[in-house]
TIKOLNU-329395 format. One record per residue (C-alpha): residue in three letters; x negated, y, z; residue number from 1. Coordinates in steps of 0.05 Angstrom, whole numbers, plus 5000, padded with zeros to 4 digits. Last residue first. Layout:
+------+------+------+------+-----+
: type :   c1 :   c2 :   c3 : seq :
+------+------+------+------+-----+
:  Ala :    X :    Y :    Z : NUM :
...
+------+------+------+------+-----+
//
This chain:
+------+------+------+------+-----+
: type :   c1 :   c2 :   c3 : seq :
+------+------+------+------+-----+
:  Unk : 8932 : 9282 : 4124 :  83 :
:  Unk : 8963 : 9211 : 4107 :  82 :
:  Unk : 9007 : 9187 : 4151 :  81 :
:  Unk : 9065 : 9196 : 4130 :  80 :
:  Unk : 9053 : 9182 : 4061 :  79 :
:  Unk : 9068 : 9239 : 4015 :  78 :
:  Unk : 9117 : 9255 : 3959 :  77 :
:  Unk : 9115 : 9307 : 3918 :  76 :
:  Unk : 9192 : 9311 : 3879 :  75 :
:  Unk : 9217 : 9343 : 3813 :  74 :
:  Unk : 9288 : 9362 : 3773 :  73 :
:  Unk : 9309 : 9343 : 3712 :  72 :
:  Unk : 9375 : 9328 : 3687 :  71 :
:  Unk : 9436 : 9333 : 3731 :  70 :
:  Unk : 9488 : 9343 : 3673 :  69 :
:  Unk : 9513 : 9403 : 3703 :  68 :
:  Unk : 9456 : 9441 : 3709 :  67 :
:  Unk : 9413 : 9462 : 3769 :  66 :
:  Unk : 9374 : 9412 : 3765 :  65 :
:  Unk : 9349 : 9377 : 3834 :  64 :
:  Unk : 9278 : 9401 : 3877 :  63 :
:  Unk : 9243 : 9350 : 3918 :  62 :
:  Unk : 9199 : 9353 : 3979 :  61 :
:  Unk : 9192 : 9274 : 4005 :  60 :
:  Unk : 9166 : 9249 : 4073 :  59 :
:  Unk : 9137 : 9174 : 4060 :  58 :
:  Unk : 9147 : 9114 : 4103 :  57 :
:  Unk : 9178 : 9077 : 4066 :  56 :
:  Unk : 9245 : 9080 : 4107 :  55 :
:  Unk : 9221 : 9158 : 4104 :  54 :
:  Unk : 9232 : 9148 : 4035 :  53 :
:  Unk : 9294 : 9110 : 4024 :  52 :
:  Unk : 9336 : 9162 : 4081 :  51 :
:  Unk : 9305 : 9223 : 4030 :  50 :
:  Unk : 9334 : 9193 : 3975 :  49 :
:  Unk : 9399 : 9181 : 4015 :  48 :
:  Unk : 9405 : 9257 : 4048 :  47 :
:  Unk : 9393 : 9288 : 3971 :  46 :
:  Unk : 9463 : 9247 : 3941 :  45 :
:  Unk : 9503 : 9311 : 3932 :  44 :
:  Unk : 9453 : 9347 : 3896 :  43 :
:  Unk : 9431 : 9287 : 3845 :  42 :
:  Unk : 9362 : 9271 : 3839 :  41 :
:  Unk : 9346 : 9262 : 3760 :  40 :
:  Unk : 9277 : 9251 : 3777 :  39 :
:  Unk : 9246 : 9277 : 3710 :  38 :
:  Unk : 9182 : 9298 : 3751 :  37 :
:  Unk : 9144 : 9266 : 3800 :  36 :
:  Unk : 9086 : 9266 : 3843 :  35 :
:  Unk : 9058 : 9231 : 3887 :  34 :
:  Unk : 9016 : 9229 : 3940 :  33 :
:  Unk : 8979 : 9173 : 3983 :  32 :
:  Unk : 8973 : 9121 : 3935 :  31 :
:  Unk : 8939 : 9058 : 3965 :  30 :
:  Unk : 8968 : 9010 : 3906 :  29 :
:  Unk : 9013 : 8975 : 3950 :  28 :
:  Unk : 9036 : 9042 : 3973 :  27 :
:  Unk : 9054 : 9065 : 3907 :  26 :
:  Unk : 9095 : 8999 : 3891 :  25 :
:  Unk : 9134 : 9007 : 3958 :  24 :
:  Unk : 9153 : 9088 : 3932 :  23 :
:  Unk : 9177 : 9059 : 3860 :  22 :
:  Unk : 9211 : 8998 : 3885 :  21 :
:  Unk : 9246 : 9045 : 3933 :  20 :
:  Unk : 9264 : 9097 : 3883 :  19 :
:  Unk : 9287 : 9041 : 3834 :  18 :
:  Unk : 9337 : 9016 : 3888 :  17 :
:  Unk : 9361 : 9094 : 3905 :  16 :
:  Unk : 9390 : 9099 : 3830 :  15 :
:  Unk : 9388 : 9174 : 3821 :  14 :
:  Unk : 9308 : 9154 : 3798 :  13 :
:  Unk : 9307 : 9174 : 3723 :  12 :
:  Unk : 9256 : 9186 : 3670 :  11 :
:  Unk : 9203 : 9182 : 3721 :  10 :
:  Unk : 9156 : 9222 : 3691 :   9 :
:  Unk : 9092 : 9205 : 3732 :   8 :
:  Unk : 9030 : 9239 : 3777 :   7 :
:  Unk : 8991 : 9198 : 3820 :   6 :
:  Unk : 8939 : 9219 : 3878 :   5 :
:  Unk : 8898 : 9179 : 3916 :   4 :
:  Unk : 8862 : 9217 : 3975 :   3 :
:  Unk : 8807 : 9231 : 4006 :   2 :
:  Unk : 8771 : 9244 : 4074 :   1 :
+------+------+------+------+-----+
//
């Protein structure tokens, strides 16, 4: 079995709308991992990004920035699914 894999800078997904555009674009395009960097995930907001991807249907590992600006961070995403 394989498996499509995409890499991308997101430049910023805090905004849980361009996270689910993202995540239905990927599956229209048979991606079954991603993975991102430059997600700009905020701490406090972790429970909704993970809420738009299992809506998806993906399960999502991320990490945030440990600064105060909340710059950075990185995600792999999978499909559920996909094995």
């Amino acid at each position: 079995m394989s498996a499509r894999l995409a890499g991308l800078n997101a430049q910023g997904l805090s905004n849980t709308f361009k996270l689910a555009a993202l995540l239905r674009e990927a599956k229209r395009k048979n991606i079954d991992i991603l993975l991102l960097q430059e997600t700009n995930f905020k701490k406090a907001r972790l429970k909704e990004y993970e809420i738009v991807a299992r809506k998806g249907e993906w399960e999502m590992y991320c990490s945030c920035s440990d600064s105060d600006c909340e710059r950075g961070g990185t995600a792999v995403l999978y499909r559920i699914g996909t094995r």
